[in-house]
Structures are given as C-alpha cells and as structure tokens.
C-alpha atoms as one frame of an Amber mdcrd trajectory, in Angstrom:
protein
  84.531 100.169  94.831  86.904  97.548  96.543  85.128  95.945  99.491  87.063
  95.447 102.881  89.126  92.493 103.674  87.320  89.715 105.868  90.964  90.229
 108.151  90.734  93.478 108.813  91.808  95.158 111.978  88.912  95.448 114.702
  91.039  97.057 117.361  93.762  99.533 117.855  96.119  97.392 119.023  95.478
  94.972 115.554  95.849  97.863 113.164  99.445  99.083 115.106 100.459  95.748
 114.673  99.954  95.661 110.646 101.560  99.057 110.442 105.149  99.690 109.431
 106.116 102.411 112.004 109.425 102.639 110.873 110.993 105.977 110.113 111.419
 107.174 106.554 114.726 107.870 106.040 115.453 107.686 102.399 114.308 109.176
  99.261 112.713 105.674  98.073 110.946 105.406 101.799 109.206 108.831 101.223
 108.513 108.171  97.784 106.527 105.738  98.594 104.127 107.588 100.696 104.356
 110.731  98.657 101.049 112.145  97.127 100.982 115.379  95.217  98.145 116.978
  96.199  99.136 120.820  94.676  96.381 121.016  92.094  93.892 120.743  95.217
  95.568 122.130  97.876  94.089 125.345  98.748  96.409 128.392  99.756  94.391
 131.401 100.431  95.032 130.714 104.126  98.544 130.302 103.611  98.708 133.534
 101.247  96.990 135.761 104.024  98.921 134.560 106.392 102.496 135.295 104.694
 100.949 138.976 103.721 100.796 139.782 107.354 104.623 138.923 107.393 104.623
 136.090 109.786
C-alpha cells in the first residue's frame, strides 16, 4: 500500500486546481482514462430492464 503524498489537496478548491478538466476529445485522451471493468460489471439490472422492452 502506497501512502499519501505530504502535498496533498486539503480543500476543494486545491484538488480542482491539480485536476486536468479538459475535455477528452481524442482516442489517446480517452485511452488514457479507460478501464475495462466487463469481467465485474454486473448486468442483471441491465438484462431485466431490456426484457421489459425499454
């Protein structure tokens, strides 16, 4: 386990100000931030849900 940075953000305003809030427009900027989480996603909800036909 990593322990947190002595720098960290203590308010709101701090941790905004570290963050890169610009929008993903290509491929490589989504990429980036991409996580597959399929093998733990769980669809029952999304299964019943398209059986009722919405």
């Amino acid at each position: 386990m990593s322990s947190l940075p002595a720098n960290r953000a203590n308010t709101l305003k701090a941790a905004f100000r570290v963050c890169d809030v610009a929008p993903l427009v290509s491929n490589r900027d989504i990429e980036r931030y991409y996580v597959d989480l399929s093998k733990v996603r769980k669809t029952e909800a999304i299964n019943a849900v398209q059986s009722l036909g919405f």
